[in-house]
N, C-alpha and C positions, 0 to 999 in steps of 0.2 A: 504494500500500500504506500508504504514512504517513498518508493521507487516512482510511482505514478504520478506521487503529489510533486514531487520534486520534474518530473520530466514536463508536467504539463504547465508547472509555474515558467519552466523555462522559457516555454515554447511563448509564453507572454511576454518575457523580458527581450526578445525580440524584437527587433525595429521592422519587423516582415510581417504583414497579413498572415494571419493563421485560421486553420482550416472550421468550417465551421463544428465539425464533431468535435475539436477539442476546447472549442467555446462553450459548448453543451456540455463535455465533461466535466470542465472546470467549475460550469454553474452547479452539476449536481454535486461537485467533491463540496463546493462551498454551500451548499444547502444543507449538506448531511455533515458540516462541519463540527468540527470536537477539538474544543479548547487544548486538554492535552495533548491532541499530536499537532498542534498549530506553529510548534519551534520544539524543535530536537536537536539534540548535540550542536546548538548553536547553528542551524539552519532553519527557516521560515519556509513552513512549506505551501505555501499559499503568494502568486500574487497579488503586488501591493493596488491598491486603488486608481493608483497613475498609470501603472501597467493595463489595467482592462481600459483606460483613459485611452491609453496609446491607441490602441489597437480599436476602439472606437470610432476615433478618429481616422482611421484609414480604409472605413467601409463607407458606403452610402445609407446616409440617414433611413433611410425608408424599407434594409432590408430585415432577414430573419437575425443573421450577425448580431444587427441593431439592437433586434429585439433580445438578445439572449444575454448581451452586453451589459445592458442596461439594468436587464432582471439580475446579473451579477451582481451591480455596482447598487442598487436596490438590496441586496443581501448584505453587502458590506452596510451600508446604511442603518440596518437591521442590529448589526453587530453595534456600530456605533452607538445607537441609543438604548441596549442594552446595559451597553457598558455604561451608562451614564445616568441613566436615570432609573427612577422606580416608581413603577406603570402599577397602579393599583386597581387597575381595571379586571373585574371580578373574572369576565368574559375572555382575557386572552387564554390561549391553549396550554395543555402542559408541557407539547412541547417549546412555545415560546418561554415559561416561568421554568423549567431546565437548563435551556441556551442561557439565559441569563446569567442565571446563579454561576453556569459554567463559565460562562466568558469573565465575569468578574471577580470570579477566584483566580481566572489564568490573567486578567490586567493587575489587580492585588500581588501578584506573586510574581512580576515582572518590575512593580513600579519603583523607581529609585534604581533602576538600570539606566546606561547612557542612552543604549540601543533597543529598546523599550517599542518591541515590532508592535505591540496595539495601539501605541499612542501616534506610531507613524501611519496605521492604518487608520484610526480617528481623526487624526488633522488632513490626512489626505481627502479619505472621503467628504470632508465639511468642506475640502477645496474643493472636488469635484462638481459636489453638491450645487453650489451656487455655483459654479460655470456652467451648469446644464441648465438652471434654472435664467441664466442672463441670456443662456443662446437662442432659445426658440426653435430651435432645429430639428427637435425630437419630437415626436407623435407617438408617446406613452407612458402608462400610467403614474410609474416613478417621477415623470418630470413633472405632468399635469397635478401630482400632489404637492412638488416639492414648488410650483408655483399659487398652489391654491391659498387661500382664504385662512385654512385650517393647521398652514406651521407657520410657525413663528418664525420673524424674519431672521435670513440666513446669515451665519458668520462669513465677511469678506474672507478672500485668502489669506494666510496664514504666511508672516517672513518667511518663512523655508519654503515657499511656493517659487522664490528667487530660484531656489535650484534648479526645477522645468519650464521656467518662463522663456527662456531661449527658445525651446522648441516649443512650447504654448503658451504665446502672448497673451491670450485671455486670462492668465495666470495671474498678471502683474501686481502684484500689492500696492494696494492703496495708497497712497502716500500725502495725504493730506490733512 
């Protein structure tokens, strides 16, 4: 399984269009995601939010890619407000009130590390977040919630967005 996680994060980190079954893979390893094997021996086996960003970016808006990309980066999302907050809502499932508990024992038991892969994964996806939400380009449900009425407005980019602004100028922090 490490072997998989590892081959298909690569095939993300990738500056190449990758194939649509291993966008699919990748959405199901991260749906059936598990805290503990999410960093092993000092490898991340998952990847990061700017990763499924890249490769986003190098399809056309309107295809299945799009869609499956998206429903990723929707899942990282998932993770983020996990990690973050506490949903006292009677109605969610058990597996949402599991994921949770998991994800935040495994941010807990990382925090006060330099290299801290949840919290790069939490400030990425808040980055990503509002650049999906500034572009308009997307037709689905991820973006139409993260523009609705119903969240709260979104955190601009984040300094360390400086690092992929070269290659996405929509990235630029704010500076004023």
């Amino acid at each position: 399984m490490q072997r998989l996680l590892l081959e298909t994060k690569q095939k993300f980190e990738t500056r190449k269009k990758i194939a649509l079954k291993d966008i699919i893979l990748q959405k199901i390893l991260i749906h059936n995601f598990k805290a503990a094997h999410f960093v092993g021996y000092g490898i991340q086996y998952y990847p990061n939010p700017m990763d499924v960003y890249r490769q986003l970016k190098l399809v056309s808006p309107n295809t299945q890619e799009t869609k499956e990309l998206l429903d990723i980066l929707y899942e990282y999302h998932m993770f983020s407000i996990t990690a973050r907050e506490e949903n006292e809502d009677e109605n969610q499932t058990l597996q949402y009130q599991l994921r949770k508990y998991i994800f935040k024992d495994a941010l807990s038991n990382h925090r006060g590390r330099y290299d801290n892969p949840f919290e790069t994964i939490i400030r990425q996806i808040n980055d990503v977040k509002y650049v999906l939400a500034q572009s308009k380009i997307y037709k689905h449900s991820f973006v139409e919630y993260l523009t609705s009425d119903n969240v709260p407005p979104l955190i601009p980019p984040s300094p360390e967005s400086v690092n992929y602004v070269k290659e996405f100028p929509e990235f630029k922090y704010p500076i004023e």
